[in-house]
N, CA and C atoms as an extended XYZ file, in Angstrom:
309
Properties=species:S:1:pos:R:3:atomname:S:1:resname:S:1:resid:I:1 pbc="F F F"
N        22.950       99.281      121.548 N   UNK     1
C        24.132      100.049      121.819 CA  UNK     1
C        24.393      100.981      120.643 C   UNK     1
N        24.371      102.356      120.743 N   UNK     2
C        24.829      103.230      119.656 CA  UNK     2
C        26.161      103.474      119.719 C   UNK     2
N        26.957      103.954      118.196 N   UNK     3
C        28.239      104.065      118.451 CA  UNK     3
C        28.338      105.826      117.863 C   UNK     3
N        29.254      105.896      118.568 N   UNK     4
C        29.440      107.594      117.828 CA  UNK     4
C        29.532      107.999      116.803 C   UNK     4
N        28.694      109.164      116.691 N   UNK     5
C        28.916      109.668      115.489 CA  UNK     5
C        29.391      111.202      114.927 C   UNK     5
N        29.884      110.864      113.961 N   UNK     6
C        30.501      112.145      113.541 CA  UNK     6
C        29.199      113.088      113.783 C   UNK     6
N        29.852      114.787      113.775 N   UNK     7
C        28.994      115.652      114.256 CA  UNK     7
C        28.386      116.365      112.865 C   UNK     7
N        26.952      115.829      112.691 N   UNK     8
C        26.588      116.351      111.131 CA  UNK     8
C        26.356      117.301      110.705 C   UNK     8
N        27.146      117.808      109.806 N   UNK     9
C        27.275      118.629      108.064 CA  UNK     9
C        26.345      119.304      108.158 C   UNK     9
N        25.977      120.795      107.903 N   UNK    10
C        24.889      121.131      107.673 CA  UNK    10
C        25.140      121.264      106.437 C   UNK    10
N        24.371      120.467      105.037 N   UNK    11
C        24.660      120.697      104.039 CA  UNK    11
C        23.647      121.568      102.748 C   UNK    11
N        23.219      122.533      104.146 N   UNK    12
C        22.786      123.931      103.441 CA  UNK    12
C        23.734      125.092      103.721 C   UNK    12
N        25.038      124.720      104.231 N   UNK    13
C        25.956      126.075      104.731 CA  UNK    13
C        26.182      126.835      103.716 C   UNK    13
N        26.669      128.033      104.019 N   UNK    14
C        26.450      129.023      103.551 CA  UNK    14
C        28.335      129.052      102.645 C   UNK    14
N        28.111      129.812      101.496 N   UNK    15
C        29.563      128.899      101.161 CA  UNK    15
C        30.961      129.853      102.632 C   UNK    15
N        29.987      131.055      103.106 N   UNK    16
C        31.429      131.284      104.153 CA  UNK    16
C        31.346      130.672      104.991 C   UNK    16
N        30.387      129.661      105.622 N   UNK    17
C        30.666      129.070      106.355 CA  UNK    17
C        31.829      127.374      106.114 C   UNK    17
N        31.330      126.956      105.005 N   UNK    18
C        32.005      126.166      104.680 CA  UNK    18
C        33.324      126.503      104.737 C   UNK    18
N        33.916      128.181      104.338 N   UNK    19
C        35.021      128.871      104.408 CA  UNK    19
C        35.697      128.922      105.613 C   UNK    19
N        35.368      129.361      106.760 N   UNK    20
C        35.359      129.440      107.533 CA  UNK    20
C        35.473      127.758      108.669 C   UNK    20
N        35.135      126.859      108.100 N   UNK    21
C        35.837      125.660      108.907 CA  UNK    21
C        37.198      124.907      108.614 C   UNK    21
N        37.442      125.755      107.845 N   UNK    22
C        38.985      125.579      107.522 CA  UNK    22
C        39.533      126.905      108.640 C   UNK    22
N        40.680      126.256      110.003 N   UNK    23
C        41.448      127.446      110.498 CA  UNK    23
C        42.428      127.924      109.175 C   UNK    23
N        43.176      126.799      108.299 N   UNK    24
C        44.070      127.310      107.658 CA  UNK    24
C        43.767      128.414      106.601 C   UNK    24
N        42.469      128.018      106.349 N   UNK    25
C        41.886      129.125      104.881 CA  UNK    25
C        41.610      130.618      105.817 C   UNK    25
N        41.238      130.319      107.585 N   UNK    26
C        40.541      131.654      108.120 CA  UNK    26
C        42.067      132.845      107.930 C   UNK    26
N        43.494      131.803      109.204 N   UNK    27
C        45.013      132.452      109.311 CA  UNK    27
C        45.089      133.171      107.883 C   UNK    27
N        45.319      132.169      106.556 N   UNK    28
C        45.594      133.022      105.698 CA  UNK    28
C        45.125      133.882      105.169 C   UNK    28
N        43.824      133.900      104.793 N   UNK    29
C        42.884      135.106      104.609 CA  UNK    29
C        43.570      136.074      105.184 C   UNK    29
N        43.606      135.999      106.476 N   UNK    30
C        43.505      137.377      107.210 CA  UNK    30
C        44.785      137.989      106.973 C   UNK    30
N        46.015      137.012      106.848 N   UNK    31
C        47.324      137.279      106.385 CA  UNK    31
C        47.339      138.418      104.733 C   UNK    31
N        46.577      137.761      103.863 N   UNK    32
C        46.738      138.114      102.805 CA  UNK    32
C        46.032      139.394      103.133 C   UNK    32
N        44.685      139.678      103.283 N   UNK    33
C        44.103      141.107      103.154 CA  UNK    33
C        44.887      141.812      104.303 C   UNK    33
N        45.605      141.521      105.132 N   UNK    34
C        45.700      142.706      106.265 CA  UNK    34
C        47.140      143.349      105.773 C   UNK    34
N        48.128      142.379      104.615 N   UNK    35
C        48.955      143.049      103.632 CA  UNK    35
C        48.925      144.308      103.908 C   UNK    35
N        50.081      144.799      103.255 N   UNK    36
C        50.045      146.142      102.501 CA  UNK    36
C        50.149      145.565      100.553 C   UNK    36
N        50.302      144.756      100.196 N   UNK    37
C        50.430      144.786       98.782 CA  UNK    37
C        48.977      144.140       98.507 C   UNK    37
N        48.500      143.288       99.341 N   UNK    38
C        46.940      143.236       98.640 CA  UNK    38
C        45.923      144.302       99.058 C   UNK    38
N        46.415      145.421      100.133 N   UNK    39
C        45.565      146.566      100.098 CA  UNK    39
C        45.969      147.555       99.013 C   UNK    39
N        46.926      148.047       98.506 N   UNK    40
C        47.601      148.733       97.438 CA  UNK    40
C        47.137      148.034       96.218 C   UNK    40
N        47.155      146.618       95.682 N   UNK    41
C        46.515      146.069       94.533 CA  UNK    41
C        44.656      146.530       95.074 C   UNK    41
N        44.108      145.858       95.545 N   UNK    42
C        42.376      146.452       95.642 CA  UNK    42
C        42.469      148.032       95.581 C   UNK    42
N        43.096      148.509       96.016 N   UNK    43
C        43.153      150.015       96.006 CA  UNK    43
C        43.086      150.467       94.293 C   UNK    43
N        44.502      149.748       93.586 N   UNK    44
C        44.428      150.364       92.573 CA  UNK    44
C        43.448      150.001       91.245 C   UNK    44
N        43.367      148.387       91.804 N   UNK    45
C        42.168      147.388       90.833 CA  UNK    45
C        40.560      148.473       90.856 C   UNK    45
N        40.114      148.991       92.247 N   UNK    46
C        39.218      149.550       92.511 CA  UNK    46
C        39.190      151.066       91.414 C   UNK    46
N        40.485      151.707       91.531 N   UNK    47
C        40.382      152.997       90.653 CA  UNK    47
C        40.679      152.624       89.136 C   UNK    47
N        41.056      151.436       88.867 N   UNK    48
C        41.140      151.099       87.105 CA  UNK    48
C        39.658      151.079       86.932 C   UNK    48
N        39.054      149.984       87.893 N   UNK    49
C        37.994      149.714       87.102 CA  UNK    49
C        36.496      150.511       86.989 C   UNK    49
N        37.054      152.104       88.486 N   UNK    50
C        36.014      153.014       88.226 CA  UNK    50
C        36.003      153.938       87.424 C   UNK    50
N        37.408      153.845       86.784 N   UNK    51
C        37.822      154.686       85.521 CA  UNK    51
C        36.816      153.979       84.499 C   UNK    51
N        37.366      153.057       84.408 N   UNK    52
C        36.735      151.560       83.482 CA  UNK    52
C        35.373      151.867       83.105 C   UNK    52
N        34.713      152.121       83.774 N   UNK    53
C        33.007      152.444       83.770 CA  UNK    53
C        33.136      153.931       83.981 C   UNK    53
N        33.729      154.702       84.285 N   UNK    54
C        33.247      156.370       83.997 CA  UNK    54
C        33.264      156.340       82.127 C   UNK    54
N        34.455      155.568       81.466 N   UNK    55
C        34.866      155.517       80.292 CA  UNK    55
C        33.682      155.430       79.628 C   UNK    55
N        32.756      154.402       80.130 N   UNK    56
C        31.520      154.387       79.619 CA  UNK    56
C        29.874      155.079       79.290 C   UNK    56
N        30.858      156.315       80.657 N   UNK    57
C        29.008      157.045       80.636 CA  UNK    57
C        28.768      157.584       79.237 C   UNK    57
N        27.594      157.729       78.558 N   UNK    58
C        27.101      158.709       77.547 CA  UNK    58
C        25.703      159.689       78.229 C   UNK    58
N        25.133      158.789       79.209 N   UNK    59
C        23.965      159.520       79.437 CA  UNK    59
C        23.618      158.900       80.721 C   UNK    59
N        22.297      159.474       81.142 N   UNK    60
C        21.662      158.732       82.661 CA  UNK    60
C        21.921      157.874       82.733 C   UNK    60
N        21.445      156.755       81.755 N   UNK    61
C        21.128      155.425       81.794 CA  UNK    61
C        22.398      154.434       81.950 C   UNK    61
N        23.680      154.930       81.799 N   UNK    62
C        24.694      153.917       81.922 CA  UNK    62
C        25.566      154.804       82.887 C   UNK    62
N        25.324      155.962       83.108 N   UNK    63
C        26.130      156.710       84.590 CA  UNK    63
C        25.201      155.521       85.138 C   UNK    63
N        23.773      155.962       85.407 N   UNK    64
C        23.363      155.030       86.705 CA  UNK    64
C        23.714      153.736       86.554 C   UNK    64
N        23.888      153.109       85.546 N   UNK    65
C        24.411      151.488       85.581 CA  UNK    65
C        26.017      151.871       85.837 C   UNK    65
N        27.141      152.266       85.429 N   UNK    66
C        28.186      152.462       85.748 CA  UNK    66
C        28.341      152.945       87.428 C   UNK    66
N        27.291      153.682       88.139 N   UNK    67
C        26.988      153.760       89.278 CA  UNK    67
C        26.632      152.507       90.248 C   UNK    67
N        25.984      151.787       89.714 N   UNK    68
C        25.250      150.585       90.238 CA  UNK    68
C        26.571      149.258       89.941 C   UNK    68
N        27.701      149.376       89.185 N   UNK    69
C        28.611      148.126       88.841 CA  UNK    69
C        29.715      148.797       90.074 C   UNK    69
N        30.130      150.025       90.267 N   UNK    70
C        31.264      150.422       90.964 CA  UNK    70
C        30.902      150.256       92.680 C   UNK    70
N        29.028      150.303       92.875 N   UNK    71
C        29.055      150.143       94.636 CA  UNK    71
C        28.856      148.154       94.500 C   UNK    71
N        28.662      147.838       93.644 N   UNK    72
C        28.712      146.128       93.208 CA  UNK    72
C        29.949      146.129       93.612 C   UNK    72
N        30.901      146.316       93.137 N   UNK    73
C        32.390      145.968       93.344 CA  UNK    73
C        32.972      146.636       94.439 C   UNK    73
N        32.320      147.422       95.375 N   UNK    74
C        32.854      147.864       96.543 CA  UNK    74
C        32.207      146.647       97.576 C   UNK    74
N        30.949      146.181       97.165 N   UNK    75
C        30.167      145.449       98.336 CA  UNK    75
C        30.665      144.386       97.994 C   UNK    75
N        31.435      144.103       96.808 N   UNK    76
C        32.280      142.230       96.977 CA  UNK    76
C        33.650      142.398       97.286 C   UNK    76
N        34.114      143.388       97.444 N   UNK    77
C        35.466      143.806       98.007 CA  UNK    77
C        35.023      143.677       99.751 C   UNK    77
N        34.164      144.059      100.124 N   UNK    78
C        33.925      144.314      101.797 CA  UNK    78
C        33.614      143.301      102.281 C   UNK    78
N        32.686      142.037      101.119 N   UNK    79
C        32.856      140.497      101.231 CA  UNK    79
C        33.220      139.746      101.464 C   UNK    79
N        34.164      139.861      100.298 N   UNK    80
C        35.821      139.340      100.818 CA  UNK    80
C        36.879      139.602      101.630 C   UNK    80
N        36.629      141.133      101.949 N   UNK    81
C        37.786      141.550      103.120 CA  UNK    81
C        37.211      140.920      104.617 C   UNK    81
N        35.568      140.743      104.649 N   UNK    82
C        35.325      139.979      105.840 CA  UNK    82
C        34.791      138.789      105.839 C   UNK    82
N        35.614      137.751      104.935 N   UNK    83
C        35.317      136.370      104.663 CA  UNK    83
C        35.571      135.413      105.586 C   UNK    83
N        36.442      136.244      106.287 N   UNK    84
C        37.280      135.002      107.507 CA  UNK    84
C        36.751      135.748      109.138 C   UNK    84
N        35.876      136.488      109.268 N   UNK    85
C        35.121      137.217      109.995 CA  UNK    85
C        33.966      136.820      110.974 C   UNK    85
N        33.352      136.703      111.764 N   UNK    86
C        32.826      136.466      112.322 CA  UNK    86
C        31.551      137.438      112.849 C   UNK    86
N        30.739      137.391      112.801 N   UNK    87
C        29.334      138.884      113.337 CA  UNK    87
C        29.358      138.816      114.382 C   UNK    87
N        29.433      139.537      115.563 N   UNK    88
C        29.132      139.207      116.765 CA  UNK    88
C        28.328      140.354      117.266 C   UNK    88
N        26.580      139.691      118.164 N   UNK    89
C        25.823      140.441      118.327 CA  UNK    89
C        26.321      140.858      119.549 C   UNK    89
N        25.949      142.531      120.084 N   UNK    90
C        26.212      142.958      121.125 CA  UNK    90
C        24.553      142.732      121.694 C   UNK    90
N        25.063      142.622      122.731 N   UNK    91
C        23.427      142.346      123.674 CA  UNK    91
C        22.817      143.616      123.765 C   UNK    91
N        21.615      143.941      123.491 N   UNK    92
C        20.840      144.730      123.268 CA  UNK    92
C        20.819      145.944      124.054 C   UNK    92
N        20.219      147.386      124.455 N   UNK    93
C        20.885      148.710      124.808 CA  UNK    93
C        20.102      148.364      126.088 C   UNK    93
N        20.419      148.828      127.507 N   UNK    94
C        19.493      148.751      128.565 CA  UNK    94
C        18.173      149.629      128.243 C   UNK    94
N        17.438      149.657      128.842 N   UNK    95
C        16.347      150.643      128.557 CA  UNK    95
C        15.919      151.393      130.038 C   UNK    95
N        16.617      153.015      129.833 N   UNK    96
C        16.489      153.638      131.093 CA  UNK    96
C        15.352      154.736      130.975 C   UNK    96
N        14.225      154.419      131.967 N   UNK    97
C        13.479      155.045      132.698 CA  UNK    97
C        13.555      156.874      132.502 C   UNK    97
N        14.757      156.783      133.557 N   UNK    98
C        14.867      158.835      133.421 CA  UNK    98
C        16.207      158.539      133.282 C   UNK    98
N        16.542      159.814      132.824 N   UNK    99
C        17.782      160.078      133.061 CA  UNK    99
C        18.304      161.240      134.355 C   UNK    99
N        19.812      160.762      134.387 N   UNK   100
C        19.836      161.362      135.971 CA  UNK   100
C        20.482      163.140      135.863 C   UNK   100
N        19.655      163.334      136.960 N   UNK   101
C        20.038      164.773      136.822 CA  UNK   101
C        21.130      165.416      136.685 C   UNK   101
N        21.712      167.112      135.862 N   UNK   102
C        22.931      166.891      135.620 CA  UNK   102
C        23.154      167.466      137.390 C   UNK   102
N        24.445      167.550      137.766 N   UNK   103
C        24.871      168.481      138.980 CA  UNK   103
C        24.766      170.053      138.468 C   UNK   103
């Protein structure tokens, strides 16, 4: 006779997924970024800190690294704004033959 069992852990998840099985962590997330004061703070955190690194250019070599830290901090901003998010695939495009004549 087997007895039930809890439904097992994948304990290679991904840490948003682990994020994401909390409803309470998904509600608030979405509460906090869909703000107006935590879009106005990222807004202005975003222009300190691209000031922050322009402060730094002298030449190629740290424009392009000051280049390479400011799309860093745009792609963990877009991270976090879709932490509580979900991907959802659209089913693939039909594939048509001809197309129909115009009138």
């Amino acid at each position: 006779m087997s007895t039930p069992t809890e439904p097992q852990r994948n304990i290679n998840a991904s840490p948003k997924s682990r994020f994401m099985e909390s409803n309470n962590n998904l509600s608030a997330h979405r509460k906090m970024v869909d703000s107006s004061e935590f879009q106005r703070a990222e807004d202005f955190a975003m222009r300190q800190y691209t000031a922050e690194q322009m402060l730094r250019v002298s030449d190629g070599n740290t424009a392009a690294s000051a280049g390479l830290k400011i799309l860093g901090a745009h792609e963990f901003m877009q991270t976090f704004r879709l932490l509580s998010e979900t991907v959802r695939v659209q089913a693939s495009p039909k594939i048509v033959d001809h197309l129909p004549e115009p009138n």
